[in-house]
N, C-alpha and C positions, 0 to 999 in steps of 0.2 A: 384422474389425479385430483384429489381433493387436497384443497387450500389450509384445509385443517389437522394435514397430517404434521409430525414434529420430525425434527430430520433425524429423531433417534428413529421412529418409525422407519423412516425412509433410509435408512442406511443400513437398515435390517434388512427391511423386503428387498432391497439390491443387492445386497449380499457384498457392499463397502464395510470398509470403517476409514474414516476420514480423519478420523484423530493418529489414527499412525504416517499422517501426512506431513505432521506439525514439528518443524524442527525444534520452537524453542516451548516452554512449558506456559510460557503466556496464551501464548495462542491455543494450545491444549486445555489451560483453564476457562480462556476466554468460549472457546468451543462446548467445552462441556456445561459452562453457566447457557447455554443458548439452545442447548439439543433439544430440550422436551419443550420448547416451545412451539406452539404451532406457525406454518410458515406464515400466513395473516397476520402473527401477532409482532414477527421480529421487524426490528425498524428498519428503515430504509440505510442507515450505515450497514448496520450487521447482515443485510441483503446483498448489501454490494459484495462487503466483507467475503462473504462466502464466495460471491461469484469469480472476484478478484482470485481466489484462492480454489480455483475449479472444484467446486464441494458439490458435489448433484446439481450439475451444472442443466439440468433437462428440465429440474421440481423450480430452483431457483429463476431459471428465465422465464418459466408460467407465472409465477407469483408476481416477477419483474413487470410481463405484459399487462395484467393483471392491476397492477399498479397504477402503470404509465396508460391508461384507457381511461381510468380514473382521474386521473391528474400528468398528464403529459410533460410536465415541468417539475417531477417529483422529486426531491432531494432535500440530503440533509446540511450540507456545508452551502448549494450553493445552487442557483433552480440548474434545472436539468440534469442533475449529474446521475439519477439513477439509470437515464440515458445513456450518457456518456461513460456507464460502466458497464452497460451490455454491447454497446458499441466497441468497446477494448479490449473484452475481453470474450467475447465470440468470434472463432476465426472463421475465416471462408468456408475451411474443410465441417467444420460444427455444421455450419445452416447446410452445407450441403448432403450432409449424413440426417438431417434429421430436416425433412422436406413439410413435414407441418409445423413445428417452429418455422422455420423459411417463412411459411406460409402466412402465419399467423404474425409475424414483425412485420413481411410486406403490405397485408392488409393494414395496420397499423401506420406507416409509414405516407400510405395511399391517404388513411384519413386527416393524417396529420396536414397531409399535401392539398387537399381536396379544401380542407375549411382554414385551410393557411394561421393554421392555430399559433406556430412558433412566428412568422411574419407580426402577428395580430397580437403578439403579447408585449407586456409591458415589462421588459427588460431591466433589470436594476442594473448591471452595468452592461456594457459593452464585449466585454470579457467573456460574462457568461454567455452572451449572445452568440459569440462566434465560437466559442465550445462548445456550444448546443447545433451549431448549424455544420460546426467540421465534423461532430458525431453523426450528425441526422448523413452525408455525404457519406463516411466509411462505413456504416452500415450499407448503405443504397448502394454502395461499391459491392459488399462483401454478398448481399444475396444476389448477384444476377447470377 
């Protein structure tokens, strides 16, 4: 999976269309302003956006991981939240249908665990802290 494909690519070679997902015509315009961009380029709302909204839910959480390796605390409204939107919107039956995602959060998880990076960060509020720490828990629920 390359990071450079645009989800019109990827909704072709899966043989979706995700725009017939979209009840109201915003979110179909919103959708189609975003297709040809490559998944690298879209920002971390419109990442979530999609994921929130099960749209190649497989290309979107690489990209996600991808992300969160990078910057662990990634988000647009609020640190952590790109976290806290793979964490809510991956269910148990997801990681256990797809055992290299599993694979690849829990390694993830381990490092975040290992060099106590959420412990060790500098929090702006309280809030976001324990959003970040009840996500980092339902994830570590969701893949055993």
């Amino acid at each position: 999976m390359h990071r450079t494909h645009t989800l019109y690519d990827l909704q072709h070679e899966k043989s979706t269309a995700p725009s017939s997902l979209f009840s109201t015509n915003a979110r179909l315009l919103w959708f189609k302003s975003i297709e040809h961009q490559q998944l690298c380029h879209l920002s971390n709302q419109n990442l979530s956006e999609l994921m929130a909204l099960k749209i190649l839910p497989e290309f979107t959480l690489f990209e996600s991981l991808h992300r969160l390796y990078e910057d662990p605390m990634a988000g647009t409204l609020e640190d952590g939240e790109l976290l806290q939107t793979v964490a809510y919107n991956f269910t148990e039956e997801f990681w256990k249908n797809h055992p290299k995602s599993n694979h690849q959060m829990t390694e993830f998880l381990t490092m975040l665990s290992t060099f106590k990076v959420a412990e060790n960060y500098h929090w702006k509020s309280e809030i976001e802290k324990k959003n970040y720490f009840y996500a980092l828990e339902t994830l570590s629920n969701q893949l055993k």
